[in-house]
C-alpha positions in Angstrom: 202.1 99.0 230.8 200.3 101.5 232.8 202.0 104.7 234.1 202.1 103.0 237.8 203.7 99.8 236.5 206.2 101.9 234.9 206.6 104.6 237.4 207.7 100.7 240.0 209.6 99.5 237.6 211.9 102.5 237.3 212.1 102.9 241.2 213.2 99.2 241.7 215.6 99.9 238.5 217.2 102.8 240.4 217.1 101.2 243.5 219.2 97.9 242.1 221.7 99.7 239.7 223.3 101.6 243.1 222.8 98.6 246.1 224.6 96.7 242.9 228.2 99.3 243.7 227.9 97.0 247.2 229.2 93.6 247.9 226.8 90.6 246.9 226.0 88.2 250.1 224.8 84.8 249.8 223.4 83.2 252.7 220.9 79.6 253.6 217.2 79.1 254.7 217.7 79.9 258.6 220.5 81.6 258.3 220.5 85.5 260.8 221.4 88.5 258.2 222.0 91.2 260.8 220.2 92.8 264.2 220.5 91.1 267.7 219.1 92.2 271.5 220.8 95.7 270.6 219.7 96.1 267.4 222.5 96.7 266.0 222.9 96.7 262.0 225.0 99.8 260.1 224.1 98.4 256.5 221.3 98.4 254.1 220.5 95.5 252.3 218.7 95.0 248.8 217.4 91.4 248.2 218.1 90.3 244.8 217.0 86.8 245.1 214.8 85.0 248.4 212.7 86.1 250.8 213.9 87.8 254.1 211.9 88.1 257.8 212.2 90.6 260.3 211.1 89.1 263.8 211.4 89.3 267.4 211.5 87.0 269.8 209.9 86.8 273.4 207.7 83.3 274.5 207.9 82.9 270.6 208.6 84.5 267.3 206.6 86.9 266.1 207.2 87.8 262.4 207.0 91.7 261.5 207.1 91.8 257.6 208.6 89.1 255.0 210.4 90.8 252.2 210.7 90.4 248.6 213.2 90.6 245.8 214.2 94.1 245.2 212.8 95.6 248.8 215.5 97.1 251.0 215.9 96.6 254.9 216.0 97.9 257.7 214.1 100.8 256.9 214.5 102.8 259.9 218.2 102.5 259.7 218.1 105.4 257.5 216.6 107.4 261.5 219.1 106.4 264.0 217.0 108.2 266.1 216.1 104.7 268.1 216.7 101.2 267.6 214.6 98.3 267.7 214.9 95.1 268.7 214.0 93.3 265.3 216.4 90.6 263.8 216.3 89.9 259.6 216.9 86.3 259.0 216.9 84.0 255.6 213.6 82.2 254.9 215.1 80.7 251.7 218.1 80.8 250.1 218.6 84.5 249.8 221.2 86.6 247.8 221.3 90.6 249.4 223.5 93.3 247.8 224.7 95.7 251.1 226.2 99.2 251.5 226.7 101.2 254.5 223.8 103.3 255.8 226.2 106.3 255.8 226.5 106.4 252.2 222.8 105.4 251.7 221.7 108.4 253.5 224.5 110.5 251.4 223.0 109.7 248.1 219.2 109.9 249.1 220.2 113.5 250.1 222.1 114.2 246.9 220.2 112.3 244.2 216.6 113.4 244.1 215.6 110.2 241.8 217.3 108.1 244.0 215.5 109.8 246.8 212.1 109.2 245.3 212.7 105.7 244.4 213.2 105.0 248.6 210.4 107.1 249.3 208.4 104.4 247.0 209.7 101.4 249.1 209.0 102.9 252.5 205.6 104.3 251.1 205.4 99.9 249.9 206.7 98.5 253.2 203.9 101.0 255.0 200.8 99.4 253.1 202.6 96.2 254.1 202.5 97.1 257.3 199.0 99.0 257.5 197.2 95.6 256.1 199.2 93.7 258.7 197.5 95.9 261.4 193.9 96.0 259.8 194.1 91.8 259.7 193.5 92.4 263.6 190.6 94.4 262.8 189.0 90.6 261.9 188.2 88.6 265.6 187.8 85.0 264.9 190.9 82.8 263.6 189.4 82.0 260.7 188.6 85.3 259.1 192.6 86.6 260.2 193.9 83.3 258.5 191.6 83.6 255.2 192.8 87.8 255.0 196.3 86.7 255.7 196.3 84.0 252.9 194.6 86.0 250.3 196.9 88.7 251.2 200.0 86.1 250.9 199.1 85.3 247.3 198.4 88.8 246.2 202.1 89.5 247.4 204.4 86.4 246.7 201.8 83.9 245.0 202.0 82.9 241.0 199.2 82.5 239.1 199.0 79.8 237.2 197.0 79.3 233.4 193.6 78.1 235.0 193.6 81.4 237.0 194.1 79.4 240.1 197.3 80.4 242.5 200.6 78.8 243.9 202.0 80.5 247.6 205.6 79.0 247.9 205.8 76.1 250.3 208.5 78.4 252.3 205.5 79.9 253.9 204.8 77.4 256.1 201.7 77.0 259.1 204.3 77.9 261.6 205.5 80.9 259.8 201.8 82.1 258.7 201.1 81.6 262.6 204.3 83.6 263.8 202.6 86.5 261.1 199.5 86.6 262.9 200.9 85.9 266.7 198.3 82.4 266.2 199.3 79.0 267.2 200.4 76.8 264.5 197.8 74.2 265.4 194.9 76.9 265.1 196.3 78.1 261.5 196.8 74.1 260.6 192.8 73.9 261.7 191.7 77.1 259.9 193.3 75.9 256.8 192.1 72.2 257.2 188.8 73.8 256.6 189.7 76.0 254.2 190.8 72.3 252.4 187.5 70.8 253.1 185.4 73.7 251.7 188.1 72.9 248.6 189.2 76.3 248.7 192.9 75.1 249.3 194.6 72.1 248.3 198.5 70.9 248.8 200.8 70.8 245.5 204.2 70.1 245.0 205.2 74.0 244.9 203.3 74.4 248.4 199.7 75.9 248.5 197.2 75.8 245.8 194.7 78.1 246.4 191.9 76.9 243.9 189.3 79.9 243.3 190.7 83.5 244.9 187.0 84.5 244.3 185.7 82.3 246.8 187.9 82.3 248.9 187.5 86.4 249.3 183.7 85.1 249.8 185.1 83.6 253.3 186.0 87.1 254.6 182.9 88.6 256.9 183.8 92.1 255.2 186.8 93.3 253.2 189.9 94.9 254.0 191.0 95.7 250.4 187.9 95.9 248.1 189.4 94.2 245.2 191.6 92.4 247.6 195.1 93.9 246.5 194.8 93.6 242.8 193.6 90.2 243.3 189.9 90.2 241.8 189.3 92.1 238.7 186.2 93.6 239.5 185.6 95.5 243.1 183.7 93.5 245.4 181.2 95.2 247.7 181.4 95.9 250.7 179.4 93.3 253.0 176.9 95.3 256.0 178.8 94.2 259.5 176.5 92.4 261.6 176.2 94.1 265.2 
């Protein structure tokens, strides 16, 4: 295991062994974990089993950042400095350990391990975030839903023996679209190309995506050059047509 593998490992470790001291939560697909229009919510949560959503809502949804097991929310709890208007809700069946932010803040300023280990899921939840901006940096559809996909697997998808990969049927066209503020009928037509071309295919456990290789081909030009661990060798860099 490499010295980053191990160096995760131990944060997530750290990070589970205290949110465990809290009380254990179980809730449904659909289901609102905390925030409303005041953006109220005094705990911090620690998945241990689902997927979680933070979203807003105006004409529609529009989804922020889905988390995975051992990531903690709200981040900017730990600054009350200003609240936001986001809501956390279920996307699965979803089992969160919670404590009060007070006594998260108390132990990141008196446990320096501890400390780092949050450090390393903010520093996480910010490359989240930064690839969520640069997917606007693509201007047609198609290239935003291809980026958004590849970036999908490399996060939540499991690869299977023929090196091809499954993306859990929880993320749906609708909630792809509400990542990408898209319609669901023009994600539903990018990927019905994406099925044509063979790149994609349906399966019982939700989205098969056959060759990640190819696929990458589909992007005009890369965000991530090996496209987040996905490809084992760096691909270049394509020359942007003016």
């Amino acid at each position: 295991m490499s010295v980053v593998k191990e160096s995760a490992v131990s944060h997530k470790y750290i990070l589970r062994k205290f949110f465990e001291l809290g009380d254990l939560r179980s809730y449904e697909k659909g289901d609102w974990i905390c925030g409303n229009e005041t953006g109220a919510c005094d705990f911090i949560h620690y998945i241990k089993y689902g997927y979680v959503k933070a979203y807003s809502e105006t004409d529609k949804e529009h989804v922020h950042i889905i988390f995975d097991v051992n990531e903690i929310f709200p981040i900017l709890k730990l600054d009350d400095s200003q609240d936001r208007r986001v809501r956390y809700g279920a996307i699965s069946k979803v089992k969160i350990y919670n404590i009060h932010r007070d006594h998260v803040i108390q132990k990141i300023k008196s446990d320096l391990a501890f400390s780092n280990s949050v450090l390393a899921s903010v520093l996480s939840l910010y490359r989240v975030q930064a690839d969520r901006v640069d997917n606007l940096e693509h201007r047609e559809a198609y290239q935003r839903v291809v980026n958004r996909i590849l970036f999908l697997v490399a996060r939540f998808g499991v690869q299977q023996e023929d090196g091809s990969y499954v993306l859990s049927r929880i993320f749906t066209h609708k909630l792809i679209a509400n990542t990408l503020n898209l319609s669901r009928e023009s994600v539903s037509r990018e990927i019905m190309q994406l099925q044509e071309l063979g790149l994609l295919m349906r399966s019982p456990g939700g989205m098969l995506i056959t060759d990640i290789h190819k696929l990458a081909v589909e992007l005009n030009w890369p965000i991530s050059s090996n496209m987040w661990g996905l490809l084992k060798e760096v691909c270049p860099t394509p020359q942007m047509s003016v």
